[in-house]
Every structure is written in structure tokens, then in C-alpha cells.
C-alpha positions as CSV (number, residue, x, y, z in Angstrom):
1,X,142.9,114.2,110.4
2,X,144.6,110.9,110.4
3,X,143.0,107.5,110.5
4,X,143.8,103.6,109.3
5,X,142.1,102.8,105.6
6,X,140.9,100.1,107.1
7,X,138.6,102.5,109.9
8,X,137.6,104.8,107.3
9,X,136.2,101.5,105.1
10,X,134.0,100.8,108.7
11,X,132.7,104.3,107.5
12,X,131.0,102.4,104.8
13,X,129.4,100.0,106.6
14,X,128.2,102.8,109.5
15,X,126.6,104.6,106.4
16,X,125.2,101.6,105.3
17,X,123.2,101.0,108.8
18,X,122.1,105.1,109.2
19,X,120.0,104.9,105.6
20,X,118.6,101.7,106.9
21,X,118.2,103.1,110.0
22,X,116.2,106.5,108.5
23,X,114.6,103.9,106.2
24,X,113.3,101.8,109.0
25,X,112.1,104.9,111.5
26,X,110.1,106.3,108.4
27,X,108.3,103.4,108.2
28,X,107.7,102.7,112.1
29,X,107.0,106.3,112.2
30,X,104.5,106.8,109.2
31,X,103.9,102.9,107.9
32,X,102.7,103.3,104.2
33,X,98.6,101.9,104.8
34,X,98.5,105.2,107.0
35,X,97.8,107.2,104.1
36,X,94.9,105.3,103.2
37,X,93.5,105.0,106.3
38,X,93.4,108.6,106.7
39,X,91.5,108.7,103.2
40,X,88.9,105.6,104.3
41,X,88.4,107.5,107.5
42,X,87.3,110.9,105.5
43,X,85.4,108.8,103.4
44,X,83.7,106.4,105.9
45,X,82.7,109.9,107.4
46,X,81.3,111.4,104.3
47,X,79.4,108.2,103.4
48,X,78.1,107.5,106.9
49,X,76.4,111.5,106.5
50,X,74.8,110.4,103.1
51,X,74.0,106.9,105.4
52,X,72.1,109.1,107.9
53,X,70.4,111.1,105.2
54,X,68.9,108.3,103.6
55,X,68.2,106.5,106.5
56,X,66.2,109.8,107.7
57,X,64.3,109.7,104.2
58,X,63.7,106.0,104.3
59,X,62.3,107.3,107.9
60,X,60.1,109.5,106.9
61,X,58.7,107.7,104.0
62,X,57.7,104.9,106.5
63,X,56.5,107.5,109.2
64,X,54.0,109.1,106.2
65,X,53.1,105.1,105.2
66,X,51.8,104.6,108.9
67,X,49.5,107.7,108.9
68,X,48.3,107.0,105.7
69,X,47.3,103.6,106.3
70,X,45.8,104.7,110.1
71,X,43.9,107.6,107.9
72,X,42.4,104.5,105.8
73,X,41.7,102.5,108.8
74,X,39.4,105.2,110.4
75,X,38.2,106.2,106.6
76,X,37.2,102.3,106.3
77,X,35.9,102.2,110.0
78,X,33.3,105.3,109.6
79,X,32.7,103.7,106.0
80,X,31.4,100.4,107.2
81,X,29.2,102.3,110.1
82,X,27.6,104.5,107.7
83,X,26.4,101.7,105.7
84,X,25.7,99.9,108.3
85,X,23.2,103.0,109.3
86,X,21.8,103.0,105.8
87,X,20.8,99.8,106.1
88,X,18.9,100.6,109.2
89,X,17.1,103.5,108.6
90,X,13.9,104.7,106.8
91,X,14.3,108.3,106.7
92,X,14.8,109.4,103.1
93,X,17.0,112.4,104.4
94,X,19.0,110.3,106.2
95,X,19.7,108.1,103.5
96,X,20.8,110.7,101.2
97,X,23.3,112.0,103.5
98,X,24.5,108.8,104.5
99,X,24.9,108.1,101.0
100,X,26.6,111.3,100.8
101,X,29.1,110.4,102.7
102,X,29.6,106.8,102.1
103,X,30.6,108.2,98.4
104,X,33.0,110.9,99.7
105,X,34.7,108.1,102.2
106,X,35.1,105.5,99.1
107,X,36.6,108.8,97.2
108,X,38.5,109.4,100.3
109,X,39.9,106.0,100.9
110,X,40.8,105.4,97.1
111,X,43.0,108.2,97.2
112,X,44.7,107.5,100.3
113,X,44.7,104.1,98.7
114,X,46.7,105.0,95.7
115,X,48.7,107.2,97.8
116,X,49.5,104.0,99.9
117,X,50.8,102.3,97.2
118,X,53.2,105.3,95.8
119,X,54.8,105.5,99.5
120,X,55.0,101.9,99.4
121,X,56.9,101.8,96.5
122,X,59.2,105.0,97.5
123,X,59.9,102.9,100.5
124,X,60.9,100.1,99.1
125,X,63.6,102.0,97.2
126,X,64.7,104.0,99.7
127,X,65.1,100.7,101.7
128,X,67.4,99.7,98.6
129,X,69.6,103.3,98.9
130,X,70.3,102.5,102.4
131,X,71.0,98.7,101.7
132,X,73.5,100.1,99.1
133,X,75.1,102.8,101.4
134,X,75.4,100.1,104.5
135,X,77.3,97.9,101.9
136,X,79.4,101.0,101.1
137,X,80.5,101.4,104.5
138,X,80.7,98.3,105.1
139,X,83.3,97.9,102.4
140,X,84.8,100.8,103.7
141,X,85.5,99.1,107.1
142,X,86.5,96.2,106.5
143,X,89.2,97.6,104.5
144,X,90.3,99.5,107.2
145,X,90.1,97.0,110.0
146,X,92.3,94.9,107.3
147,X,95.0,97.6,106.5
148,X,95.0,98.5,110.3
149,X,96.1,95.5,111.0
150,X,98.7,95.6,108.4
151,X,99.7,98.6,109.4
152,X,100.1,97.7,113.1
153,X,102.4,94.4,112.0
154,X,104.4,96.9,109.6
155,X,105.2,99.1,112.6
156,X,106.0,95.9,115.0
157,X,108.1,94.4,112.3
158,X,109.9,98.0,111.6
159,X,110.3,98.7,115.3
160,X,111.9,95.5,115.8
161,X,114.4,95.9,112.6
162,X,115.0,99.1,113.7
163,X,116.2,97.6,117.7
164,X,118.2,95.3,115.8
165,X,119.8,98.0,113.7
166,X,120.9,100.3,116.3
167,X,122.3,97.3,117.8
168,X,124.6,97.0,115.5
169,X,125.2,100.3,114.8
170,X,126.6,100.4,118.4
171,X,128.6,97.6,117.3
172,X,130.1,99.0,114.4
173,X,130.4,103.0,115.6
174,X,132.8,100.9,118.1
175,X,135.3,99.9,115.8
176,X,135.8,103.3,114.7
177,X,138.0,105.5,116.7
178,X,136.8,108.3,118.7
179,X,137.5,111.4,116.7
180,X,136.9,110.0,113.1
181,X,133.6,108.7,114.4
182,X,132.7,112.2,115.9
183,X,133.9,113.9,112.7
184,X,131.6,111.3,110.9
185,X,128.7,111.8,113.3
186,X,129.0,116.0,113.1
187,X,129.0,115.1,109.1
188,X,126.0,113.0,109.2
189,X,123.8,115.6,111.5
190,X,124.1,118.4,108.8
191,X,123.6,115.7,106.0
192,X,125.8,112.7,104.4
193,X,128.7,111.9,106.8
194,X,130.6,109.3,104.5
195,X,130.7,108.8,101.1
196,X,132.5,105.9,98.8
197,X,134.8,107.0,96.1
198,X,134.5,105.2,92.9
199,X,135.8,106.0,89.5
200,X,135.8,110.1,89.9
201,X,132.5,110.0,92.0
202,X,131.7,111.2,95.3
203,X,129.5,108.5,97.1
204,X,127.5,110.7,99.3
205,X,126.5,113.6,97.0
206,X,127.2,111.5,93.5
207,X,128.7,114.6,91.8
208,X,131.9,113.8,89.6
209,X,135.4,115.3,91.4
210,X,137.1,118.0,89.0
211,X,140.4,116.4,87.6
212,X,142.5,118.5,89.7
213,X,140.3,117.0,92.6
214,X,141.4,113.6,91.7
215,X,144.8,114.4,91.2
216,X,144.6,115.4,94.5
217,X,143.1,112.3,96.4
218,X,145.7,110.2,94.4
219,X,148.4,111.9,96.4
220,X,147.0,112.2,99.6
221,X,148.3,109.6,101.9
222,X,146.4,105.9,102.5
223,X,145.6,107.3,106.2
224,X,144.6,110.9,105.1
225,X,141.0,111.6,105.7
226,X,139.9,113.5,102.3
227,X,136.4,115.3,102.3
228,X,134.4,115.8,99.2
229,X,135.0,119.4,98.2
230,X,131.4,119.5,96.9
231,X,129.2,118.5,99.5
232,X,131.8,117.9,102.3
233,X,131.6,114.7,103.3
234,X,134.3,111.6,104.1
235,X,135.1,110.6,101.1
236,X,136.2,106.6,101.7
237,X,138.6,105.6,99.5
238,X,139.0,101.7,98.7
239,X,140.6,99.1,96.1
240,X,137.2,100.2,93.8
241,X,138.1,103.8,93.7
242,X,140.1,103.1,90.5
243,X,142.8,105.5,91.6
């Protein structure tokens, strides 16, 4: 194939837009905060089920508090009747069984009592786990909220460098005549299309040429179009090929 030097050096700058172009639809594509998103969305997840479980415990805790307290209310409430009955009667008999009593209620309410005070204290650290947790998660989210929003102008800001890009790559492709630009383009689809030739280098691949090769780019006329016998692509040659 046949074409100018100077539309195989618009090669250079059509290569030049496709990277930026992959470069740019990467990132509108998959913007780099996704990542972490993903991995403060498993995590949010796994903290908000150790959330729930202290929450439940904290639950219970208080749930066992308010029947331990309504056990010392009606332990308190048949205390203060029975002495109330001791004071009233005069049957010996009575008394003793009142008595009775009265001393297993005061037995009865000290324990519930102490017990009072050990769910008391179990609920006031379990109020602390969950404290703790909500401050995790809370962390957790804001993060996110922040990132996705950093995410989303990423993607804005990419999608719009990427409109501009294929704008000018329209431009550009339409300097560059019809069959090297669909020679290019079949190129490109399979892997590098172009490639700039500098001092015994291949541009697209980046092997070094065999001296034979060389030899045989420096005869090949100005308006030959010489592929890279490595990894196939247009080899551009220009005033920096040093041949």
C-alpha cells in the first residue's frame, strides 16, 4: 500500500486519541472509587448484622431489666401489705407466718435487687457496643455517600472527555485517506494499529527491529506503508526514526 508520509504521521496522532479514548471509557465505564464502594457496601452489610445483633442483646437485656424491676414492685407491694397485716393482728400464728414471709420477700427482693443492678450495668455496656457499632456504620456511610459522589463527577467528567475525544477523532480519521485509515482501523481491532519508529524500535509493540529489518525500512520508499514484522502493525516512520 501507498500513502503520503505526511498521512501516515496523522497515524500518530489517531493513535494518540484511541489510548486516550480506551483510557477515558475505562474510567467512565468502571471509575476507580467503584472498587471501594463495592468493599464499604460488603462491609456496611457485615457491620449492620453485628448492628442488629447487639441491638437484639442490648434488647433483651432491657426486656429482662423491666421484669425484674415489675417482679420487685409486686415483691415490695405484698411486702408492705404483710407488715401492714402484722401490725394489725393478734393472733400469734398469724404473726409467725406473716413474719415468715415478710423475711422470704426481703430475701426475695434483695436478690432481684442485686440482680437489678448486674442488668443495669450489662445494659449500660451493651448501650455502649451499639453506640460503637452505629458510629462504625456511620463512618462507613458517610464515606460512601462521599466517594459516590466522586465517583459520579469522575464518570460526568470522563463521559464528557470522552464526547470531546471522539470528536476529534472524527476530525482526524478525516484527514487520512480511506484505505490507509481502514487498514489502520482493521489493525487497531486485533490490537495496535500504528506504531512510531524510533531508533530500531517498533512503537506499537516496543520490540527492537532485526538489523536486516532496518536495512529494510531504510530502502523502502518515503510513501511505502512498512508493517512491523513482529507484531504487525504501521510502523510510522518520521525525521525521529534516525534512519
Amino acid at each position: 500500500m501507498k500513502a503520503s508520509a505526511a498521512d501516515q504521521r496523522i497515524l500518530l496522532d489517531l493513535v494518540s486519541i484511541d489510548v486516550a479514548l480506551e483510557r477515558v471509557d475505562a474510567q467512565r465505564k468502571n471509575p476507580p472509587h467503584a472498587a471501594r464502594v463495592k468493599e464499604l457496601i460488603a462491609s456496611r452489610n457485615e457491620h449492620g448484622r453485628t448492628l442488629i445483633e447487639r441491638t437484639n442483646t442490648r434488647d433483651d437485656i432491657k426486656a429482662e431489666l423491666q421484669r425484674v424491676e415489675g417482679d420487685i414492685k409486686v415483691a415490695r407491694g405484698r411486702k408492705e401489705r404483710d407488715e401492714e397485716r402484722l401490725s394489725q393482728t393478734a393472733v400469734a400464728r398469724d404473726a409467725r407466718a406473716l413474719e415468715s414471709e415478710i423475711e422470704a420477700l426481703a430475701a426475695r427482693i434483695d436478690g432481684l435487687e442485686t440482680r437489678e443492678l448486674e442488668l443495669m450495668e450489662d445494659l449500660q455496656a451493651a448501650e455502649k457496643r451499639v453506640s460503637e457499632q452505629e458510629e462504625v456504620l456511620g463512618g462507613i456511610s458517610t464515606e460512601g455517600q462521599r466517594l459516590s459522589a466522586e465517583g459520579k463527577a469522575a464518570v460526568e467528567a470522563a463521559t464528557t472527555e470522552f464526547t470531546q475525544l471522539t470528536s476529534d477523532r472524527e476530525a482526524v480519521a478525516g484527514r487520512i485517506p480511506d484505505p490507509l485509515l481502514a487498514d489502520y482501523e482493521r489493525l487497531a481491532a486485533r490490537g495496535v494499529g500504528a506504531g512510531h519508529f524510533q531508533h530500531g524500535t517498533c512503537g506499537g509493540c516496543h520490540m527492537a527491529l532485526a538489523p536486516t529489518d532496518v536495512d529494510a525500512l531504510r530502502k523502502a520508499a518515503a510513501d511505502d506503508v512498512v508493517y512491523c514484522p513482529e507484531c504487525g502493525c504501521i510502523m510510522v516512520r518520521t525525521h525521529e526514526s534516525g534512519l
